[in-house]
N, C-alpha and C positions, 0 to 999 in steps of 0.2 A: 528464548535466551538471546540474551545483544553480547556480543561481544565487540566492544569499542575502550577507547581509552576514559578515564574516570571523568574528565572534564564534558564529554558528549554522553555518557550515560548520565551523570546528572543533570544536566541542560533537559534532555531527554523524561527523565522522571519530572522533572519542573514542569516539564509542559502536559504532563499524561496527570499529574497533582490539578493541574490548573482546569484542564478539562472536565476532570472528574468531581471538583467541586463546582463546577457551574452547570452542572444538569437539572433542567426545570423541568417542569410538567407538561409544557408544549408540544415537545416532541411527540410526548406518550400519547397526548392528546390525539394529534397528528395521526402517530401511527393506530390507534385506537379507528380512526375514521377510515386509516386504509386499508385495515383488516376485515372493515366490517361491510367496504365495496360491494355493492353485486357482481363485478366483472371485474374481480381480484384473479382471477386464473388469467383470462384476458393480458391485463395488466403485467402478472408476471413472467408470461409467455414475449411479452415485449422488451420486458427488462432483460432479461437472461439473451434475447438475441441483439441487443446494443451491446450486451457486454461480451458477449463472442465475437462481436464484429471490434469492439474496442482492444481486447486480447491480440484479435488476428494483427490490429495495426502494433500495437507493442512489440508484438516477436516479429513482425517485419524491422520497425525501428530498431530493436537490439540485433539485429540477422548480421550486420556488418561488424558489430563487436564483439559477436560470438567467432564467426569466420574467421577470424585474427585473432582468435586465443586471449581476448580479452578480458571476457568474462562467460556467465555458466551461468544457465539457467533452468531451475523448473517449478513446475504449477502442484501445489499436493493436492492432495485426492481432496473432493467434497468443498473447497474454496475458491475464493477468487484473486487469491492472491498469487505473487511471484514471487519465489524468492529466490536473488540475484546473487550471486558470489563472483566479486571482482579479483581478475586476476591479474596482480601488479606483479610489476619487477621487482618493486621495493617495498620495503614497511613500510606503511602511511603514518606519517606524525599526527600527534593531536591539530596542529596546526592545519593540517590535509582535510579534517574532518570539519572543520567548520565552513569551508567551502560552501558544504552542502545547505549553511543555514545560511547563507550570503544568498542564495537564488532565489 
């Protein structure tokens, strides 16, 4: 569920629209060759520890914004995602939310 102002959730569907009709076969292809690896355990024993080492460096970079009540963070179970809730002082305009597409 996104909750943001109407002008960034359709920007947002525009782009998740755009994606999802440009999906080719390659990929599948791709991952068809990586499934079928001999040294697929190998492989994802490496991957899982770049991405605990990438983790660790995120909650160090967000450690200062947390400490200052800025924002709030945590990991759900079973994924690799974060999900971050910023803590303003203010309402953010739709104008605040495009920022993020400026970077």
């Amino acid at each position: 569920m996104l909750i943001a102002p109407p002008q960034l959730v359709d920007r947002l569907a525009n782009i998740r629209q755009e994606m999802e009709s440009g999906i080719s076969i390659f990929p599948q292809l791709v991952a068809s060759q990586f499934l079928k690896a001999p040294n697929l355990s190998h492989q994802l024993k490496h991957q899982n520890a770049q991405l605990a080492s990438r983790f660790q460096n995120l909650r160090q970079a967000l450690a200062p914004f947390e400490s200052t009540g800025r924002l709030t963070y945590h990991r759900p179970a079973n994924g690799n995602n974060l999900w971050v809730t910023l803590l303003m002082p203010n309402t953010l305009l739709p104008s605040d939310y495009t920022t993020f597409f400026d970077q």
